[in-house]
Structure formats: C-alpha cells, structure tokens
N, C-alpha and C positions, 0 to 999 in steps of 0.2 A: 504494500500500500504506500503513495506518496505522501510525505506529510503535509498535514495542511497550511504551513507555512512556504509550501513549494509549488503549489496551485500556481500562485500567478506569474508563478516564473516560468510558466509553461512558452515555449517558444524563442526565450533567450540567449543566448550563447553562457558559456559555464562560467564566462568572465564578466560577464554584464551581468549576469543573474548575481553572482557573489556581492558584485558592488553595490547593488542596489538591497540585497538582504541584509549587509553592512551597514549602510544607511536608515537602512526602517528601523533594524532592533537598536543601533547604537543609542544612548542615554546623550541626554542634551549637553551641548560644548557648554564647559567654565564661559560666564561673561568676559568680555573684555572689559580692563579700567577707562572707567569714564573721563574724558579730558577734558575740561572747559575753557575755551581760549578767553583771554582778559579783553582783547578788542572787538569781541560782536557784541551788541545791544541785548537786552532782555529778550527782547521779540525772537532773534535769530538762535538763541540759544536753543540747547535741548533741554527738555521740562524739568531734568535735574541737576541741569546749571543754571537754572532761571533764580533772581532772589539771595543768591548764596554764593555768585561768583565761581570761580575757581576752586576755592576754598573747600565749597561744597562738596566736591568731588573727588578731594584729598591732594595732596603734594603734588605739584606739577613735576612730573617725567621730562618736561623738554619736546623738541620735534624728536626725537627718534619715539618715541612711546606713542605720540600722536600720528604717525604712521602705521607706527607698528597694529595702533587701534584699525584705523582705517581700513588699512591692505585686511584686517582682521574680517571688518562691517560686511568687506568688497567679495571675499571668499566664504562667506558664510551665504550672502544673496545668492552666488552662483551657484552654491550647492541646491538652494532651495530651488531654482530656476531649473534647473539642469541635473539631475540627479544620478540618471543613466550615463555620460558623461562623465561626470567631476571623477579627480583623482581620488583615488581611494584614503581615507583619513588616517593620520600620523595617530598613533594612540597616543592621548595623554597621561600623565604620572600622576592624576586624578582620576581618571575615569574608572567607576565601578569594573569587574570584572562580569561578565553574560552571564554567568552562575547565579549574579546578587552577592557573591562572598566579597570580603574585605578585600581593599588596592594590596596588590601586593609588590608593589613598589617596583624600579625597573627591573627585576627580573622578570617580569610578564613578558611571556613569551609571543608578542603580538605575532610572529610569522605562524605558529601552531594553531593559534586560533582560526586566521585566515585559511589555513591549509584545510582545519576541519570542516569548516565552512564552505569551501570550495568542493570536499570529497563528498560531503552530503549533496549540495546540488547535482553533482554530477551523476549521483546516484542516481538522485531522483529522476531527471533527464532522461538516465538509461532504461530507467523502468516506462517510463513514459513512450521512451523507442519500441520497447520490446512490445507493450501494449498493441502500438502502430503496427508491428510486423506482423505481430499474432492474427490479430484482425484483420491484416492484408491477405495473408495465407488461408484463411478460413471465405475470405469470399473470392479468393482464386480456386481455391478447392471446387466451389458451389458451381464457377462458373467452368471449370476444367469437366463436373461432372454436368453438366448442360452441354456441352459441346459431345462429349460420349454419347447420346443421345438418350439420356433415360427418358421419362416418358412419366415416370413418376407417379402411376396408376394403380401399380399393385398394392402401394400399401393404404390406401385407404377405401379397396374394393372387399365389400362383405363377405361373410364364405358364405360359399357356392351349396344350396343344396344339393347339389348331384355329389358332392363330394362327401354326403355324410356315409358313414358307415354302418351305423348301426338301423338302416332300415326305413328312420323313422320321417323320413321325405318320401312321399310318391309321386311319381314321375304325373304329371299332368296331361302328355303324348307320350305316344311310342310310333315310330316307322319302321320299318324294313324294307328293306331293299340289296338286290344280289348287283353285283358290278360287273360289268361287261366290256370287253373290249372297245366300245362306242362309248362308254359314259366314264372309263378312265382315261388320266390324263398322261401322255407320252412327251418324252424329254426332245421328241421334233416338233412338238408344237411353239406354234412363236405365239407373242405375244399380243393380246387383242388391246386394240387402243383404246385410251381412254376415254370417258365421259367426263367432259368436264363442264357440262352446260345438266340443267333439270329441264329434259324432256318429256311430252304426253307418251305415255306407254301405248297409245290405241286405245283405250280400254272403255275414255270419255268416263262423264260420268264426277267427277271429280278422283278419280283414283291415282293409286298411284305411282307417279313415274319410276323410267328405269334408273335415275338417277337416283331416286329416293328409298330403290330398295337393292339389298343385297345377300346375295347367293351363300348361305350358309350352310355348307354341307348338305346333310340327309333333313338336317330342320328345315329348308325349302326358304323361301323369299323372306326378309324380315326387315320390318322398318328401321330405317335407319334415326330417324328418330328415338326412338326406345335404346341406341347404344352409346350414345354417345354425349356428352354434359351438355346445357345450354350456352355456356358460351364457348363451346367448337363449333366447328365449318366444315362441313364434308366437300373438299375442295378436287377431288377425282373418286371415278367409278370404273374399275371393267367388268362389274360385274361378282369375278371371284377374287376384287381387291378392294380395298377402300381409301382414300388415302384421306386423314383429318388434321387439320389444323387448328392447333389449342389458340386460346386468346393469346400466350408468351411468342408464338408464331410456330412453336416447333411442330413437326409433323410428325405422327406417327399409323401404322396399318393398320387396318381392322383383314383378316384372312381368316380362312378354313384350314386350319393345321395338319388334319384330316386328311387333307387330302393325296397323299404320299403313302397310307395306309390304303387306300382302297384301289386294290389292284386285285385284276380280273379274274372272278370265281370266287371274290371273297364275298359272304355274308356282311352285311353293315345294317345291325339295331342302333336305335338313335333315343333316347329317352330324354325326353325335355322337361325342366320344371319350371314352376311357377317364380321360380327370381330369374329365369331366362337362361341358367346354366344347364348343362345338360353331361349325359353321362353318354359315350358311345363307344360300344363293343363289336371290333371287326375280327372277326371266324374266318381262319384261312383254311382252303383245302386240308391241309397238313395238320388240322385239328388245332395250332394254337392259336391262341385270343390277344386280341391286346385292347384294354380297357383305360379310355383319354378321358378324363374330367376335363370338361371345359368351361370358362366365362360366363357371362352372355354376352359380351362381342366376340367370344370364338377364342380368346386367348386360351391357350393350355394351360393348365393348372399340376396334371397330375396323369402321369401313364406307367401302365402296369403291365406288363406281357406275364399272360397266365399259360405254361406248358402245358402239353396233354397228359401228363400224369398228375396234374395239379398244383406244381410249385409255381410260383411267382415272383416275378423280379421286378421291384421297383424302379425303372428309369428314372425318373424327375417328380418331385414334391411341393410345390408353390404355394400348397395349405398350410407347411410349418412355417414357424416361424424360425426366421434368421434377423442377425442384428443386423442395423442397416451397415452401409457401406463409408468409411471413414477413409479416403482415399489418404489421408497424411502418415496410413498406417498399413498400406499395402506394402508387400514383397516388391524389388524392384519387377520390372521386365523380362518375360524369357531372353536367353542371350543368343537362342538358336533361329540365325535369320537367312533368308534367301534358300529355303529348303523349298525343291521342285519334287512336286510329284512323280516324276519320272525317274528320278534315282532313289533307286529299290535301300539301297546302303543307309544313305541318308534319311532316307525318311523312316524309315524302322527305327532305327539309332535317336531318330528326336522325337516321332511315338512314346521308345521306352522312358527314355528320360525325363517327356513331363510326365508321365506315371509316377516316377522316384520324386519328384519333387513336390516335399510339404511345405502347404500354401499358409497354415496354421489358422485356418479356420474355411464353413462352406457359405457357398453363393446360394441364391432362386437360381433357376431358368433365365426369369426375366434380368436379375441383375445382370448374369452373364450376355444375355443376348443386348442389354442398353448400356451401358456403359464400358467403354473402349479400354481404361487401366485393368476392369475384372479380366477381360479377354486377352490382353497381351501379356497377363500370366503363363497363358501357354503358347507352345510356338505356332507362328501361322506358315500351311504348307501353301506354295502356290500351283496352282494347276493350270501350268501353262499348255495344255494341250487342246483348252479349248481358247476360241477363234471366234466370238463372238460377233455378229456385222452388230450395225449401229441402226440400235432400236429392235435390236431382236434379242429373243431369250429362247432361241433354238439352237438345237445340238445337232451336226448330222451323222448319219451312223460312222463313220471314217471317224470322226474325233472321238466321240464314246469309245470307240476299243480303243484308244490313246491314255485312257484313263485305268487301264488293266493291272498297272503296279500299284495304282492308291486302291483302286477296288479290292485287293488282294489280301493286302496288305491290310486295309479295314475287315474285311470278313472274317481274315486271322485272327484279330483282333473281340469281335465278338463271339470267334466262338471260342476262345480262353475265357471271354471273361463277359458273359450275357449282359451286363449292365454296362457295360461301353455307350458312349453319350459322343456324336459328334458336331459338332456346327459347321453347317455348310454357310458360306456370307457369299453375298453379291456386291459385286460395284458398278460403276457405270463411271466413263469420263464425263464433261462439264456441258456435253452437246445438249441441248434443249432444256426442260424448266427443271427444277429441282422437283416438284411433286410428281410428273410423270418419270425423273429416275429415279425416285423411291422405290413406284412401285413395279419398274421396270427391271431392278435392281433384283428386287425380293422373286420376280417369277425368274430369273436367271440362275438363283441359290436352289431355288425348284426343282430346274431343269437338269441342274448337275445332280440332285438327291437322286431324279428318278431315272438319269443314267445309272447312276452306278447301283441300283435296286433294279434294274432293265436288263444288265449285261451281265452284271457282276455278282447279282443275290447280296447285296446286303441287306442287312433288314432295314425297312424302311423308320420300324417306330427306334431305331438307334438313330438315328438322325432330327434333327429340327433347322429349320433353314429361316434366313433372315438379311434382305437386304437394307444397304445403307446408301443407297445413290451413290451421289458423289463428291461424298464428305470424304473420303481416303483416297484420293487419287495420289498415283504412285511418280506420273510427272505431271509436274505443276504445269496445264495449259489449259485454257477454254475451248480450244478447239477440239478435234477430233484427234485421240489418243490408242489406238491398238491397245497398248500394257494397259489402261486405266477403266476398260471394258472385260472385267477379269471374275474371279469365283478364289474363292480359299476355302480352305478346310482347319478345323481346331479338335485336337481331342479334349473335349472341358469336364470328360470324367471326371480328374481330379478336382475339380472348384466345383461341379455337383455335390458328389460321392453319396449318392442316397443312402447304400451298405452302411455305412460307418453309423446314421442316422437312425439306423433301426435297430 
C-alpha cells in the first residue's frame, strides 16, 4: 500500500517529489531580527518599528544584518512562490528533528534524513509503477484472448437437458432417419455460397425466409431467432452454416457438428428437448454408437462412442466444469514447428511428444477450439497436400490419397488409444469479406475431416473441425495467397484428456 502522504506525489520525479515533501512536513524557519532604519518616517516603517524607533527592535546590527535580513525576506517569498523549484533547505541548529525529539545539535545527520526520504518516495513511485504494469498486463491478456477468438458463450449457457443422466428430462421429439449416399456429405463437394441478404422462401404468407432459418441436423429447419441473443446479427447463411455477429463485432458459427458422423448406412435418432438441446445417437453398421449432447444452436457439449460389447469412451465433456482460462499462467508454446504431413518420421515423433507433454491442468472443447494460446500448446501439422482454389472447400480424389501418411498415422493412433481427440482448422487468405471466410474456412476443416474418414477410416467422432478465416495467414498479403488457403491438424488429447477426469 502507498502511504498517504505519497498520494500527491503521484506523477513527480523522485527528486521533485523529495523537495517538495521536505517543504510540506519541514517546521516553520526561526524569524529573522527585525531592523528599523532611523531615516524613514513612522508611516514607512514596519508596524514594529513604528513609535519605538530602532530601539524597539533591539541593537542595531549595521548594513550587513540589514541585508542579511533582506536576502533572508527575498528567499523565504521565493520558497512560498515556487516551491517545486526552490533549493532544497540548509537545516538549521534549531530546527526540531521529524520524530518531534529534542535538537540534537550539529550532529544531525541532515544527508540520512534526506536519503530516507528520498528511499520512501521512491518506493512509493515503484509501487505505483508496478500497479500500472499489472493492470496493463491484465487488459493485454483480455485483449490477446479477444483476438484468439473466444466467443465467450459457454460459460454463461445453462445445462442442457439432453445432457442429464439420470432420466429425468424427456425428450419432447424424436426422428429417425437412415443416411444414404444422396443425403451425406462428401469431401468433393465445394462450397454453397452465401446468403447474405433475408429473402421470401416462396412460401408467402408471412413465413419464413431462407435467410431466417437454418438446417440443423436431423432437428430439421429452426429459427434463427430462438438461437441467438438480441443484440446479434445473423450477418450470413448457407444454409448448413450461420455466420453471427455479437454487438463487440466478433463473429462467430452456429453448425451441425453432426454432420461428419452420418455416413452412409448409419442409423441417426435425434431427441430434442424442450431448452432446445438435444441428444443424438448414430448406429453404425458395425454395431457401434456414438452419442453427441448438443446446445441449442448445435454446439457440442458432450460425445460418447459406446462399443458393441458395451464399454464406453468418453471423447469431450463441456458439462464439467473447468476453471477458466488465465492466459498469464499458460505453458509456453509447443517448440515443434513446420511439421508437414507428409513426412511419416516427423510427424509420428511430434504426435508422440505432445502426448508426453504435461500441460498441468484440462481445457473444454470450446476453450481449445477459441482461443489460439490453449491451441498452440500442441504442435500444429500442416497438410500441405491439399491445393485449395479460391473460394472453394473441395478436395479432388488425387489430393485425398496425398493425405495417406496423416490418415495412417491418425488411425494408428486411435486404435492404441480410443479416446484420441483431433482438431482439424481451416484458413483462408484475405481475398473477399471476413464473414464469408469464416465460414468458408470452417466447410474446408470439413472437407479435410471427411477425406480422411473417406479414404482412410478414421473415425469421424475422433475428430471436431473448426474454421478461423483469415485471422492466421501465414504470408502477410491481401491479395490472393496459395500457403494462406490451407487446413492443419492438432492432437488436443492432451489439453482434453476426458480419462484423467473420470
């Protein structure tokens, strides 16, 4: 704490601040002797040479005394005029000591006083700094994790009842529906452009538009009104994206998570409840299940792959709680960079290693998927084998089998270890708006999940995919970029780790 006598020396330098706390506490200067000259009039004298002469005022000193008074009058005005200025005061062989104890004659150590004096300001100052820095650091932090793209949503979103366990929600719908070659989605599909205007759907009538509604899964069309705060903006639509901007300007997606699981001949139940979350169980040929909690705008919460003998393994948990995120207290950075998919050596070798590496405590889904320090805990692979055109988020089959050492090398990987978690990201360079590469971005992260679940067999519910536009471009241009129209991959097992959790 600073002391309250260093308050208003807030802003001083350590040597103007001294002189003038010298000045305040010091005890008032000994009077000078009064001198009465014998040649001025009553009138002109001062009120205690007035009537009584010279006399009055004791023994005449001479002109040197009467100077000495003067120069005395002239340097005492100045002090009071000028106080940040003036020379710092001579101690006198009368002046009390700052304690209130007796004069202790000239051995008073007037430089020791000063010195302490000066050391306490200076203190105070540095605390006063340190204040400043703290405070700068904590709204760098806020603005370092705005820039990561959190979204800020999870934690003040209620739980979900599709997530409870014990029963005691029922489902308000149920659908089913088998998936077919025609109604899933293939990694050569390109991207449908957006809507960015609220058009009549046909329908007349007051209904409503295609703008206004969107394609949630097996739940079927859903207002977009009901997902989204009053003051956001649903500023694009394709349909099976949404793209919203909060009143602070940031953007973020409303999708079907889903949809990378429903691949053809699987069964898909969809159970919806009455807070708008839902529970849905897709049944693959192969007898296993995998069971997604999700929102009601679609976010994923919670996925379970239940085996055909009945064990279960929890992927991702978004219903517990984790402390939030104190970025002044993360791990640095993975150190392992410029790892390409194509070399089998390397990418194994920096797999295993962020596996070994304790983060010393776990993430959500969602923190890891919004904010860019949780993610750069683990290394990012790049997969440069796909060849993106501009404005597209299709694969053609020649680049998919390019992808045969990361597919490989993933499958390995989940079948050691069933609860393997990985993030596919999207980018995009700086060509066209930032809301249509958002969510041009996130169906490219798509595109790569469902190659490598296409060609490769990896499981689909081991993955989650998530674009960022073109907030990470790798060379800084507005133009049109090749490297900056890209895909990554992360293993965020570790910063998951459900296991450890249960």
């Amino acid at each position: 704490m600073t002391s309250p006598i260093l308050k208003p020396l807030a802003g001083l330098t350590a040597t103007t601040a001294l002189v003038s706390l010298f000045a305040a506490t010091a005890p008032p200067m000994a009077s000078a002797q009064v001198v009465c000259p014998d040649d001025l009039p009553d009138a002109l004298q001062r009120p205690e040479c007035r009537d009584g002469g010279a006399d009055a005022a004791g023994p005449d000193t001479g002109g040197d005394a009467e100077a000495e008074a003067d120069a005395e009058v002239e340097a005492e005005a100045d002090r009071n005029e000028a106080p940040e200025t003036a020379p710092e005061p001579e101690p006198k062989p009368d002046m009390p000591q700052p304690n209130g104890e007796a004069e202790a004659g000239p051995a008073t150590d007037a430089g020791s006083l000063a010195e302490a004096l000066e050391d306490e300001v200076k203190e105070g100052l540095d605390e006063a700094a340190q204040e400043v820095e703290d405070a700068a650091g904590a709204v760098e932090g806020a603005v370092e994790e705005a820039a990561g793209g959190d979204d800020g949503r999870e934690d003040d979103r209620p739980p979900a009842a599709a997530a409870s366990d014990d029963g005691s929600a029922e489902p308000a719908e149920t659908t089913r529906t088998t998936v077919t070659e025609e109604t899933a989605r293939s990694s050569d599909e390109d991207f449908a452009q957006p809507d960015t205007r609220a058009e009549d759907d046909g329908g007349g009538g007051g209904g409503l538009s295609n703008f206004e509604k969107f394609a949630l899964g097996a739940a079927g069309l859903v207002a977009l009104d009901q997902l989204i705060d009053k003051d956001e903006e649903v500023v694009s639509n394709t349909g099976d994206r949404v793209v919203v901007r909060r009143d602070d300007g940031q953007l973020y997606i409303l999708k079907d998570d889903d949809v990378l699981l429903r691949r053809p001949g699987s069964e898909v139940e969809t159970e919806t409840f009455n807070d708008g979350s839902s529970r849905t169980t897709v049944t693959r040929p192969n007898g296993v299940q995998v069971v997604t909690i999700s929102a009601a705008d679609g976010t994923v919460l919670r996925r379970t792959k239940v085996m055909p003998d009945g064990s279960r393994v929890v992927l991702f948990d978004d219903t517990r709680t984790v402390e939030p995120v104190d970025l002044g207290t993360l791990p640095p950075p993975s150190r392992d960079t410029d790892i390409r998919a194509g070399d089998e050596a390397s990418l194994r070798a920096a797999l295993e290693r962020a596996g070994n590496r304790d983060i010393g405590r776990r993430f959500t889904l969602s923190q890891v998927r919004n904010i860019a320090q949780v993610r750069e805990l683990m290394p990012e692979i790049n997969i440069d084998a796909i060849n993106f055109e501009t404005g597209s988020a299709a694969i053609r089959p020649e680049e998919a089998e390019d992808l045969y050492t990361l597919g490989e090398a993933m499958r390995r990987f989940i079948d050691e270890n069933p609860d393997e978690l990985f993030l596919i990201e999207g980018h995009t360079d700086a060509v066209g708006s930032n809301v249509t590469n958002l969510a041009l971005s996130d169906r490219r992260a798509e595109s790569v999940a469902l190659a490598l679940a296409e060609y490769f067999d990896v499981p689909p519910e081991n993955m989650v995919v998530q674009g960022y536009g073109e907030r990470f471009l790798l060379v800084p241009t507005d133009g049109p970029e090749r490297v900056n129209r890209r895909a990554t991959v992360r293993r965020i097992t570790p910063l998951i780790d459900v296991a450890s959790a249960r």
